[in-house]
NUTOR-409943 format. One record per atom (N, C-alpha, C): residue in one letter; atom name; x, y, z. Coordinates in steps of 0.001 Angstrom, whole numbers, plus 500000, padded with zeros to 6 digits. Each point is the difference from the previous one (the first is absolute). Layout:
BEGIN
+---+----+--------+--------+--------+
: r :  a :      u :      v :      w :
+---+----+--------+--------+--------+
: A : CA :      X :      Y :      Z :
...
+---+----+--------+--------+--------+
This chain:
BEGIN
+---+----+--------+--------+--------+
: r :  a :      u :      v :      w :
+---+----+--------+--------+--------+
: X :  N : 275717 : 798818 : 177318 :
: X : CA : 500240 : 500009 : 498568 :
: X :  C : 501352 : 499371 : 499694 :
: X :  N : 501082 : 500565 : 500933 :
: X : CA : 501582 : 498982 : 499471 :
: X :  C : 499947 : 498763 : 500411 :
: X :  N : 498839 : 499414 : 500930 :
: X : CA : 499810 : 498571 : 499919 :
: X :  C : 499483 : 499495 : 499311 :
: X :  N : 499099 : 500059 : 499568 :
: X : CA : 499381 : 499704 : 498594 :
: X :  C : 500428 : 500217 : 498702 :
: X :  N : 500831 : 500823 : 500187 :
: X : CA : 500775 : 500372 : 498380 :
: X :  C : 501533 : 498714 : 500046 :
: X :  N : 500206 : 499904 : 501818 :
: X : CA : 500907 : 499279 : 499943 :
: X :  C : 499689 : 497991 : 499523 :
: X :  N : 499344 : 500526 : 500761 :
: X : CA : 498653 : 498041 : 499905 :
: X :  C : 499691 : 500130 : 498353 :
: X :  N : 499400 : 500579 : 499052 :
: X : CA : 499440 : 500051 : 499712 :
: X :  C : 500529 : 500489 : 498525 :
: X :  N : 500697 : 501098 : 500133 :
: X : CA : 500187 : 500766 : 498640 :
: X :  C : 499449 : 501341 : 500404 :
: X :  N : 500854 : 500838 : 498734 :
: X : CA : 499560 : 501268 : 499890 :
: X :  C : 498509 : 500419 : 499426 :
: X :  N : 499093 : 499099 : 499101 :
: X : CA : 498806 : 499764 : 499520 :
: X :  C : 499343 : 500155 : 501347 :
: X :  N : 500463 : 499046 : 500789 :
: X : CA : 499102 : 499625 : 501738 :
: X :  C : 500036 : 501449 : 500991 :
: X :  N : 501185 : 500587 : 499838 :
: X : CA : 499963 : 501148 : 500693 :
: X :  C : 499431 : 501136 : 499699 :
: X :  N : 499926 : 500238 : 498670 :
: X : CA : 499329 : 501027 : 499554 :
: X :  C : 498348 : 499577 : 499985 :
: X :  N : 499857 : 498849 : 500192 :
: X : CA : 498413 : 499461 : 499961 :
: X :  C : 499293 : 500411 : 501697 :
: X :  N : 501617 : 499966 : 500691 :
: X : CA : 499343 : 500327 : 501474 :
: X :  C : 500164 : 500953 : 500480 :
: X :  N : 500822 : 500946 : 499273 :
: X : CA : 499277 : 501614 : 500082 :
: X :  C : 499011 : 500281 : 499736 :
: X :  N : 499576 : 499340 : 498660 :
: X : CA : 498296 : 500680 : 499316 :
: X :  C : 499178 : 499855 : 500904 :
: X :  N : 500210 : 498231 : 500646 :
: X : CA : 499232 : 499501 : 501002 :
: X :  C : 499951 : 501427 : 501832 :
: X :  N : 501171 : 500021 : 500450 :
: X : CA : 500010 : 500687 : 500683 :
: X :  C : 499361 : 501318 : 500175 :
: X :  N : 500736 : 500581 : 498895 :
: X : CA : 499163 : 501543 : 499340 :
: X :  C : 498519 : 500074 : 499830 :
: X :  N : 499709 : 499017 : 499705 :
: X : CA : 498220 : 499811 : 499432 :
: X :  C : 499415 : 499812 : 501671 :
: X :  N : 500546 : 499632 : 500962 :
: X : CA : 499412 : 499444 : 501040 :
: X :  C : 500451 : 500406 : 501314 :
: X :  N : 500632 : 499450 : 500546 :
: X : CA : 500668 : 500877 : 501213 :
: X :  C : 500720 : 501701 : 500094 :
: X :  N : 500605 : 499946 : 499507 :
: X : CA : 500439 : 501163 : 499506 :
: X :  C : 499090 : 500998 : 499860 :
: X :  N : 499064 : 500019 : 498880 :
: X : CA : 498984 : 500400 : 499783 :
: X :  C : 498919 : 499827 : 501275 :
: X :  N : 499603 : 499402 : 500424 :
: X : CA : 499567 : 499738 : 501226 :
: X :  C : 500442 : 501266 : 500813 :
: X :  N : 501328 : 499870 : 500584 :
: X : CA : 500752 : 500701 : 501065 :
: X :  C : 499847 : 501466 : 499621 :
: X :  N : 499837 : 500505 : 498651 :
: X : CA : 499744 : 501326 : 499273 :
: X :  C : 498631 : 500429 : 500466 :
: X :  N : 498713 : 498764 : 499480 :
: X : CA : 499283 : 500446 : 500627 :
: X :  C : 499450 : 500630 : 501100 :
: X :  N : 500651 : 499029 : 501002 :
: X : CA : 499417 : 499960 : 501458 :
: X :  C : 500688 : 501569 : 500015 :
: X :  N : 501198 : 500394 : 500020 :
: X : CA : 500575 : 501094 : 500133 :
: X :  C : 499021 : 501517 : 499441 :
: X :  N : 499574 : 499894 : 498764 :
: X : CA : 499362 : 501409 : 499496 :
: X :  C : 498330 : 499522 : 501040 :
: X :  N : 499482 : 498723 : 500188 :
: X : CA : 498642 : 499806 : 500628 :
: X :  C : 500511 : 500784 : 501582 :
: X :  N : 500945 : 500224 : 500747 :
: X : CA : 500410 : 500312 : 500972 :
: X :  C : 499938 : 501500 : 499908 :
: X :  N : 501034 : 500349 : 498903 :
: X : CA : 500121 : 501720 : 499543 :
: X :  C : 498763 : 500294 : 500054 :
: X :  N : 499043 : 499474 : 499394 :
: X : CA : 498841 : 500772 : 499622 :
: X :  C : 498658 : 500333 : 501886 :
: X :  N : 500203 : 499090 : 500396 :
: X : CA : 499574 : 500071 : 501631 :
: X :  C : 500631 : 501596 : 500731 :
: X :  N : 501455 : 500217 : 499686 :
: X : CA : 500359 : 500713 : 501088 :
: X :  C : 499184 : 501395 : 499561 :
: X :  N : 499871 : 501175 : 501068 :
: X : CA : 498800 : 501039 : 499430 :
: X :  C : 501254 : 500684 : 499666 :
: X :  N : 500927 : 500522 : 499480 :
: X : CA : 500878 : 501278 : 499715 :
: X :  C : 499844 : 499309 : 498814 :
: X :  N : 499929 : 499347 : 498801 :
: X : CA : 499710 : 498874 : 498819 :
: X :  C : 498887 : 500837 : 499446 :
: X :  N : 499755 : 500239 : 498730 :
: X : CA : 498783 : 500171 : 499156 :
: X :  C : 499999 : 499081 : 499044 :
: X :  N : 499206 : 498744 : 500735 :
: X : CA : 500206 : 498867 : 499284 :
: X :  C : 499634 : 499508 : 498296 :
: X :  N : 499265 : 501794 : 499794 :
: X : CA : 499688 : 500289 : 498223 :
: X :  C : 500762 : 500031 : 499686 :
: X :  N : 501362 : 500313 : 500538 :
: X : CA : 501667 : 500758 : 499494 :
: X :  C : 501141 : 499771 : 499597 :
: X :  N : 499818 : 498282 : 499949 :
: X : CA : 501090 : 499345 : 500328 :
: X :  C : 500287 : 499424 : 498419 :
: X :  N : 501463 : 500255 : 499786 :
: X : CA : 500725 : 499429 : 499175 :
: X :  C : 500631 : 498255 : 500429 :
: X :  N : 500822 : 499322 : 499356 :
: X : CA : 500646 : 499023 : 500063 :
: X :  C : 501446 : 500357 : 499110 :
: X :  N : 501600 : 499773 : 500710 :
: X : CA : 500873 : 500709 : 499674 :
: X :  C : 500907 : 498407 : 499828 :
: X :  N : 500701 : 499536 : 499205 :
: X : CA : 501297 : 498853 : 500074 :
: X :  C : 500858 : 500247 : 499077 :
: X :  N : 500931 : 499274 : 500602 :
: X : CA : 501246 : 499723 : 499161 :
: X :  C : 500276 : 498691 : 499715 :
: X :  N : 500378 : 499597 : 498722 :
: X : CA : 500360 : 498511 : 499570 :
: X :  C : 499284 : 499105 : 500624 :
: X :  N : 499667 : 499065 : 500846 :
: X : CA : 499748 : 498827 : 499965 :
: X :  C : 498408 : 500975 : 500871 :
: X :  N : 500080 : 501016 : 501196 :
: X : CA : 498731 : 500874 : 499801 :
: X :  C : 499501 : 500942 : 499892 :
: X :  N : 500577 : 500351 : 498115 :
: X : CA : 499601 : 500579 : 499050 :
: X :  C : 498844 : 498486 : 499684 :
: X :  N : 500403 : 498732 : 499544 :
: X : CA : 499484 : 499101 : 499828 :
: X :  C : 498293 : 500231 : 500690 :
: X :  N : 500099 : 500051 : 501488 :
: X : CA : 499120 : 499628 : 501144 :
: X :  C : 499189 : 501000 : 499802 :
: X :  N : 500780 : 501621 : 499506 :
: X : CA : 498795 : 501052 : 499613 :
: X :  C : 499024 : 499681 : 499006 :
: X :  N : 500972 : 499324 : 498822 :
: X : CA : 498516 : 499885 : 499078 :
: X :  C : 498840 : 499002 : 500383 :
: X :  N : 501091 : 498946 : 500827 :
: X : CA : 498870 : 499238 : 499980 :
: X :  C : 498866 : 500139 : 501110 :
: X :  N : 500531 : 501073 : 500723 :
: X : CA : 499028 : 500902 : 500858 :
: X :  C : 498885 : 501113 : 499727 :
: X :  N : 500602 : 500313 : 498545 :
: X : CA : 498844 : 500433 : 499315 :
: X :  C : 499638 : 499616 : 498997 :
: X :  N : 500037 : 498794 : 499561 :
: X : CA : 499142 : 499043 : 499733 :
: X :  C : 499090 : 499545 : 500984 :
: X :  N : 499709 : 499964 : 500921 :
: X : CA : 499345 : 499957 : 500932 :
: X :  C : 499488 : 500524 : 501018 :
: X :  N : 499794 : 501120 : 499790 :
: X : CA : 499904 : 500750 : 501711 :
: X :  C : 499534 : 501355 : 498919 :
: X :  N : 498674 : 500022 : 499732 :
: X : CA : 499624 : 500908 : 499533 :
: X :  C : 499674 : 501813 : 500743 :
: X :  N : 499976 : 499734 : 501345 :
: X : CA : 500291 : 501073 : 501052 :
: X :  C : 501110 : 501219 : 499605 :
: X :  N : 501333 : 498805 : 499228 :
: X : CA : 500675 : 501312 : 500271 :
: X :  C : 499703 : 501152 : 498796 :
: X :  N : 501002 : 500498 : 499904 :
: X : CA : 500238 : 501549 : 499139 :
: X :  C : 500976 : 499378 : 498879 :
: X :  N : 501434 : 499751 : 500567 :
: X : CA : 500825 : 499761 : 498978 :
: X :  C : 500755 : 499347 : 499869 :
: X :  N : 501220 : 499591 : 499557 :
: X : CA : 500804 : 498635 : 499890 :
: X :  C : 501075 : 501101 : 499251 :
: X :  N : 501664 : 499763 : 500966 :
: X : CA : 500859 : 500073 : 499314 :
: X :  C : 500840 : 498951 : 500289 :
: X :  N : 500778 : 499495 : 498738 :
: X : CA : 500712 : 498961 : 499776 :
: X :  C : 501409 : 500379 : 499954 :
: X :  N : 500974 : 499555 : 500674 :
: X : CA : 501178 : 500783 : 499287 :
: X :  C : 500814 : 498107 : 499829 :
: X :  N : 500445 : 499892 : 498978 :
: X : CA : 500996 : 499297 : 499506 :
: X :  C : 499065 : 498343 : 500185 :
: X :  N : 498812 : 499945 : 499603 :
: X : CA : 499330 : 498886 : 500199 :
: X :  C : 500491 : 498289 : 499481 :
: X :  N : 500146 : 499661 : 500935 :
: X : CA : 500431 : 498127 : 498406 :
: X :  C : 501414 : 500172 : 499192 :
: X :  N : 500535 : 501156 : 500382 :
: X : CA : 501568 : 500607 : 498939 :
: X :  C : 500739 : 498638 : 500251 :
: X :  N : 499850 : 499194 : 500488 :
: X : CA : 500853 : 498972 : 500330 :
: X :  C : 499404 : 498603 : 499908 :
: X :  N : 498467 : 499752 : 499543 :
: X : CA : 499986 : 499134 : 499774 :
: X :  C : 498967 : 499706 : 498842 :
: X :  N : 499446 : 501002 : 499608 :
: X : CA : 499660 : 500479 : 499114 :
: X :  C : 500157 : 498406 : 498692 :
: X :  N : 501307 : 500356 : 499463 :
: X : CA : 499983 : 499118 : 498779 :
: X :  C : 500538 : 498868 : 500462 :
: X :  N : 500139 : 499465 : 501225 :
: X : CA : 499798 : 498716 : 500612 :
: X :  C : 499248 : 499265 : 500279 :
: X :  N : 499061 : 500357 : 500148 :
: X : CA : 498875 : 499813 : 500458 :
: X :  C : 498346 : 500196 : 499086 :
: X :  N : 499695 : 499449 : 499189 :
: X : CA : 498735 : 500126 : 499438 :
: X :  C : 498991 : 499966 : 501084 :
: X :  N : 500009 : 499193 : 500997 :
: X : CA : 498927 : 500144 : 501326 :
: X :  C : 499782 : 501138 : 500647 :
: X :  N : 501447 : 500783 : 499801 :
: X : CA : 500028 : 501362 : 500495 :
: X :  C : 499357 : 501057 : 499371 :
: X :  N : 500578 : 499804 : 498523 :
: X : CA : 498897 : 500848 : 499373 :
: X :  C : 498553 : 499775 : 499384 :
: X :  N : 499559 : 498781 : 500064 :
: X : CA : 498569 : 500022 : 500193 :
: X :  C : 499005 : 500513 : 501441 :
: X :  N : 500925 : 499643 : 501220 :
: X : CA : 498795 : 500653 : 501147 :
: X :  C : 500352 : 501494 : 500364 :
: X :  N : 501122 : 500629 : 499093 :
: X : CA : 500032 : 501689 : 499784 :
: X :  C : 499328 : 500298 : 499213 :
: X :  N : 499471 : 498930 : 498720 :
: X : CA : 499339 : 500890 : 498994 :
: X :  C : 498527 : 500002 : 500380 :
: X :  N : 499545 : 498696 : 500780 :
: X : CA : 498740 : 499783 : 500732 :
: X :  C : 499767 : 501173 : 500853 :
: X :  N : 500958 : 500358 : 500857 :
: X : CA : 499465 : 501020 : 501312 :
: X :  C : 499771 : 501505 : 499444 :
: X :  N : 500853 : 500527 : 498553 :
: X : CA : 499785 : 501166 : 499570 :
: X :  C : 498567 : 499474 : 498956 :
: X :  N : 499963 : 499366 : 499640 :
: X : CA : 498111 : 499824 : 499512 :
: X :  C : 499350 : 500230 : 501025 :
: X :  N : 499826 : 499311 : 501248 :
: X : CA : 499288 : 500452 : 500674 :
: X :  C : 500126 : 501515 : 500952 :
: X :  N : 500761 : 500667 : 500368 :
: X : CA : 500518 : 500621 : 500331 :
: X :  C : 498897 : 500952 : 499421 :
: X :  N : 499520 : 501284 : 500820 :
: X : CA : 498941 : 500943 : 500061 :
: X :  C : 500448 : 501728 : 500195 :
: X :  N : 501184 : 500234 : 500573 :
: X : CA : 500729 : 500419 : 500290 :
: X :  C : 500643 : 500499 : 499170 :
: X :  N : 501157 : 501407 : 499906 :
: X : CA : 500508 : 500397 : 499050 :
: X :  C : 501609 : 499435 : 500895 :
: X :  N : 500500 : 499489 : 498911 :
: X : CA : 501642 : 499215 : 499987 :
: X :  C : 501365 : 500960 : 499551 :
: X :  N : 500827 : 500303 : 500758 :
: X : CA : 501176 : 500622 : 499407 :
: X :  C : 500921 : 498605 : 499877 :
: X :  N : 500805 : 500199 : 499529 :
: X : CA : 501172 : 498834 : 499469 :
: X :  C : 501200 : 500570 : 499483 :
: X :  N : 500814 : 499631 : 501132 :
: X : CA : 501312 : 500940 : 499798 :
: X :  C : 501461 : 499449 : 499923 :
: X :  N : 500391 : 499490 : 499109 :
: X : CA : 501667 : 499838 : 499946 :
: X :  C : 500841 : 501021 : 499563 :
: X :  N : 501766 : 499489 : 500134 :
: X : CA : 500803 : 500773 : 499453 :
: X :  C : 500011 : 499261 : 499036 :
: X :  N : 500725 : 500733 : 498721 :
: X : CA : 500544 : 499274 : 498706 :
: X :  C : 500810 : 498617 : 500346 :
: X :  N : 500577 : 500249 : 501020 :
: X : CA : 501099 : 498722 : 500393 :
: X :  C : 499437 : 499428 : 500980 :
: X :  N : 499351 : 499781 : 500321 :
: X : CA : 499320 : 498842 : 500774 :
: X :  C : 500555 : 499108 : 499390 :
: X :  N : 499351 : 498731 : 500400 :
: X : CA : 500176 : 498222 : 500207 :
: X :  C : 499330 : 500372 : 498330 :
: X :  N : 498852 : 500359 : 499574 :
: X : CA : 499099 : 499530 : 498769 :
: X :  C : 498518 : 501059 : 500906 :
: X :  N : 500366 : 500861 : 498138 :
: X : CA : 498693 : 501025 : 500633 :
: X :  C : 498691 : 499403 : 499054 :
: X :  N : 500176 : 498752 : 499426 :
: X : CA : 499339 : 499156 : 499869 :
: X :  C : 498216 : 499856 : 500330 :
: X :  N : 499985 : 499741 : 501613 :
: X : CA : 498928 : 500345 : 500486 :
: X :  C : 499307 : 501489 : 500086 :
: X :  N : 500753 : 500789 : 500301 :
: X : CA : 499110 : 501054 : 499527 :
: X :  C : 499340 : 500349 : 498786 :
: X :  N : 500464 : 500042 : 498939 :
: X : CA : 499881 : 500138 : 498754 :
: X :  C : 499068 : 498920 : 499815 :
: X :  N : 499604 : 498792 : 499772 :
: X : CA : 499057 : 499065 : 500769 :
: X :  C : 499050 : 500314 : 500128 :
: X :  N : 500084 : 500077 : 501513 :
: X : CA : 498650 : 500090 : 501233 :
: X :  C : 499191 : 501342 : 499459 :
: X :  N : 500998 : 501053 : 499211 :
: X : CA : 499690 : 501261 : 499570 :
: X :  C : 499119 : 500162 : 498805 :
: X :  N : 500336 : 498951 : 499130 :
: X : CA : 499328 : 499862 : 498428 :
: X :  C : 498396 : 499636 : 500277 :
: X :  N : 499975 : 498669 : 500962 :
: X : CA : 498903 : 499444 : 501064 :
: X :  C : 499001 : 500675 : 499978 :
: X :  N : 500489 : 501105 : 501338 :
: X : CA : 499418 : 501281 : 500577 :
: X :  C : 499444 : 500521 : 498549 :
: X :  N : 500980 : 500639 : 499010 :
: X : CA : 499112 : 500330 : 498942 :
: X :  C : 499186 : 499999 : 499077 :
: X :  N : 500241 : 498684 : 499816 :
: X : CA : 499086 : 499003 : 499407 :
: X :  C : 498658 : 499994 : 500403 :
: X :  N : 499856 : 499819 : 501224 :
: X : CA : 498860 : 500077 : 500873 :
: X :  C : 499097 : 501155 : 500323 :
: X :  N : 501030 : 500882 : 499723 :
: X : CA : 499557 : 501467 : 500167 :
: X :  C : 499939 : 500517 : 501282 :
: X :  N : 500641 : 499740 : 500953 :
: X : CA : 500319 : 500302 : 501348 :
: X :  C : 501331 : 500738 : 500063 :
: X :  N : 499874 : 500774 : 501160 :
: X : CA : 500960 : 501128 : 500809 :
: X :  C : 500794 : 499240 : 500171 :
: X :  N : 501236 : 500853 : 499511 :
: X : CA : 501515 : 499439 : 500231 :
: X :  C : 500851 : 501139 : 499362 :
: X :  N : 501323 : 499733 : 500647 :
: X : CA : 500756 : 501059 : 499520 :
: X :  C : 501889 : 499004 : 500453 :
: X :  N : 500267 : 500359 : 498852 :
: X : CA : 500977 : 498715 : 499609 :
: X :  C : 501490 : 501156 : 500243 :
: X :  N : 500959 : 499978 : 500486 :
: X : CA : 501078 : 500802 : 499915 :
: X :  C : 501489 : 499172 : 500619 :
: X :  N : 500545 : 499869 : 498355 :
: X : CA : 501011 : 499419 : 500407 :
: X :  C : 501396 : 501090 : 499849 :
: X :  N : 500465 : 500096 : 501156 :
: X : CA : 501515 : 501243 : 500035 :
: X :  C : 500886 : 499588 : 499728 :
: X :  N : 500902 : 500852 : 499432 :
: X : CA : 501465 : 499959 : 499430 :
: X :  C : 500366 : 498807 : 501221 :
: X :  N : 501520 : 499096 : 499191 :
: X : CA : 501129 : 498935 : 500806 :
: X :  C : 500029 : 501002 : 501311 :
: X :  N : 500122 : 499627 : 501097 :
: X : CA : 500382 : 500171 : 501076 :
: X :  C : 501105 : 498858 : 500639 :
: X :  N : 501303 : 500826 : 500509 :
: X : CA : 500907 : 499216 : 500309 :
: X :  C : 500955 : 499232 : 498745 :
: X :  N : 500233 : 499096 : 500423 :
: X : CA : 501040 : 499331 : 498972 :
: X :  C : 499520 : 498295 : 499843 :
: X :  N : 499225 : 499571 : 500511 :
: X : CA : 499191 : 498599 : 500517 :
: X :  C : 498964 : 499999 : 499502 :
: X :  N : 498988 : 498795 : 499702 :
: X : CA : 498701 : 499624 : 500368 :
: X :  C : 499946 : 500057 : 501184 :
: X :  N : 500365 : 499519 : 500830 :
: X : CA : 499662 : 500151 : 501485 :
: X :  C : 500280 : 501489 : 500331 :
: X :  N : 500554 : 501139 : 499600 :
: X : CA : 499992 : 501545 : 500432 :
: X :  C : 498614 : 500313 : 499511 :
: X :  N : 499773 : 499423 : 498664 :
: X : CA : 499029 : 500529 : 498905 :
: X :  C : 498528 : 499570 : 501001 :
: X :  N : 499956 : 498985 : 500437 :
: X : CA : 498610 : 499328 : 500496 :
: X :  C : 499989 : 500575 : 501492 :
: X :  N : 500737 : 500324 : 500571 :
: X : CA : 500451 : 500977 : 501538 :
: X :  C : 499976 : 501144 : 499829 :
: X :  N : 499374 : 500980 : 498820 :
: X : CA : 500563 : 501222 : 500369 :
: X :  C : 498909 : 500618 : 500666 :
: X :  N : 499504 : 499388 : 500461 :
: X : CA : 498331 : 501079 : 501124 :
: X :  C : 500733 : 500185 : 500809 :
: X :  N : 501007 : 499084 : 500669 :
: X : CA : 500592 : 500474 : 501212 :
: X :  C : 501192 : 500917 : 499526 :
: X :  N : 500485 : 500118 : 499269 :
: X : CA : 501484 : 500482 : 499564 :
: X :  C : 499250 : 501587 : 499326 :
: X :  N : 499460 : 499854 : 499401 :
: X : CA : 499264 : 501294 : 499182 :
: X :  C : 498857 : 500374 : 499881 :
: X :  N : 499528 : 500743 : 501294 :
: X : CA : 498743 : 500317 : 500351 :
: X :  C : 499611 : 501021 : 498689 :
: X :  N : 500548 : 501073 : 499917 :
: X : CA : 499741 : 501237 : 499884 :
: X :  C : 499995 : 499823 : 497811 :
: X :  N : 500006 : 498147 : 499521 :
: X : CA : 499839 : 499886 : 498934 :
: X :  C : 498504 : 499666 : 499984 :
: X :  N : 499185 : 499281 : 501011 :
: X : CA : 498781 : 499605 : 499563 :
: X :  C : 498967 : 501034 : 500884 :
: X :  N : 500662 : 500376 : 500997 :
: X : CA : 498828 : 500753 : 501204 :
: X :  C : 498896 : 500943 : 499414 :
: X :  N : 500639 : 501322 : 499323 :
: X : CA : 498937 : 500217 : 499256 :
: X :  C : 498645 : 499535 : 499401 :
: X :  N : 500643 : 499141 : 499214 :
: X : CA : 499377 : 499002 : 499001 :
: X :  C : 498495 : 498955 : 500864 :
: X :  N : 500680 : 499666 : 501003 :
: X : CA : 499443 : 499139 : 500606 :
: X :  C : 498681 : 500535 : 501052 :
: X :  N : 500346 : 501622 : 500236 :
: X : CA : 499443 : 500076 : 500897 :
: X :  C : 499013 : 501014 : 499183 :
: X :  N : 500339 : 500111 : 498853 :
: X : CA : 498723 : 500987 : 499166 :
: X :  C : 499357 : 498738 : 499658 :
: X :  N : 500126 : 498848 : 499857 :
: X : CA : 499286 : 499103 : 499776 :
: X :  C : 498823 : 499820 : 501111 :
: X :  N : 500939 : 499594 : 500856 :
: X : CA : 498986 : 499954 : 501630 :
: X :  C : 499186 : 501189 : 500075 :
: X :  N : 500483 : 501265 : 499954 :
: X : CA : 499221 : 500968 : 500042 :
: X :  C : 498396 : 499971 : 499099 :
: X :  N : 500280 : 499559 : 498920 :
: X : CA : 499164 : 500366 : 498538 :
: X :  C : 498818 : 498867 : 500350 :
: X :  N : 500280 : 498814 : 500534 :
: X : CA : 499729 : 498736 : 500341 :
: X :  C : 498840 : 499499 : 501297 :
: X :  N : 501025 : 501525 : 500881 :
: X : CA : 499099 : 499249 : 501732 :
: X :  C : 499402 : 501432 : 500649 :
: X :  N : 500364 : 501344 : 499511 :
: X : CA : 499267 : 500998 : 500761 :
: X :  C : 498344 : 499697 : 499169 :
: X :  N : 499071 : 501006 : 500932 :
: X : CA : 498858 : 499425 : 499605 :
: X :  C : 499524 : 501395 : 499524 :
+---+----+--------+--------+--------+
């Protein structure tokens, strides 16, 4: 991507993330949950899809596709390229149309741009599909604290996240 953004422009780099994300990437996601689901300690009915930022991205577009699983949580999806990118937000708004699955979508107030959630979220409702949109108080003093705080501040989304999973994947 910094070769192409360098060759190319910032238009070119963000064109070869979408590209990447849509394909290899996505790819490499696959092969990974097609693997999970083989091993026998796995209840391959059971399975969620979990990312952050770029796969928060790879979750939706994993359930946009991969009708197997249970659920999709997103945390801080596109916060960064979001309003750069119109390519970006057309194959997010594509994968939550298709998407079968119930979707959480989670920023802080201070993220990069809670933009996409609010978004991908209206989408979801529009459509009339499962989703559950929760954006938390500024965390930190940054966009970059704000779009990091899964690692910095568990004990703000864990709950949240895991009554989701719960509500979502027991049977």
């Amino acid at each position: 991507m910094d070769r192409e953004g360098a060759a190319k422009g910032e238009e070119a780099r963000l064109h070869m993330q979408v590209v990447l994300m849509s394909t290899d990437h996505l790819d490499d996601a696959g092969s990974g949950l097609s693997f999970l689901k083989t091993l026998p300690e796995v209840d391959s009915r059971r399975i969620a899809v979990v990312g952050h930022s770029f796969g928060g991205q790879l979750t939706l577009l994993m359930a946009g596709q991969d009708s197997s699983l249970r659920a999709a949580v997103a945390f801080g999806p596109a916060a960064n390229s979001w309003r750069r990118s119109p390519e970006f937000r057309e194959v997010l708004v594509a994968a939550v149309r298709k998407a079968s699955i119930p979707v959480m979508l989670i920023h802080a107030a201070n993220d990069y741009d809670t933009t996409p959630g609010t978004a991908l979220a209206a989408e979801l409702d529009r459509l009339h599909k499962p989703y559950l949109l929760k954006i938390y108080p500024p965390f930190g003093k940054s966009a970059s604290d704000g779009h990091n705080f899964l690692f910095s501040d568990v004990p703000r989304w864990e709950t949240d996240v895991f009554k989701f999973l719960d509500d979502n994947i027991k049977d």
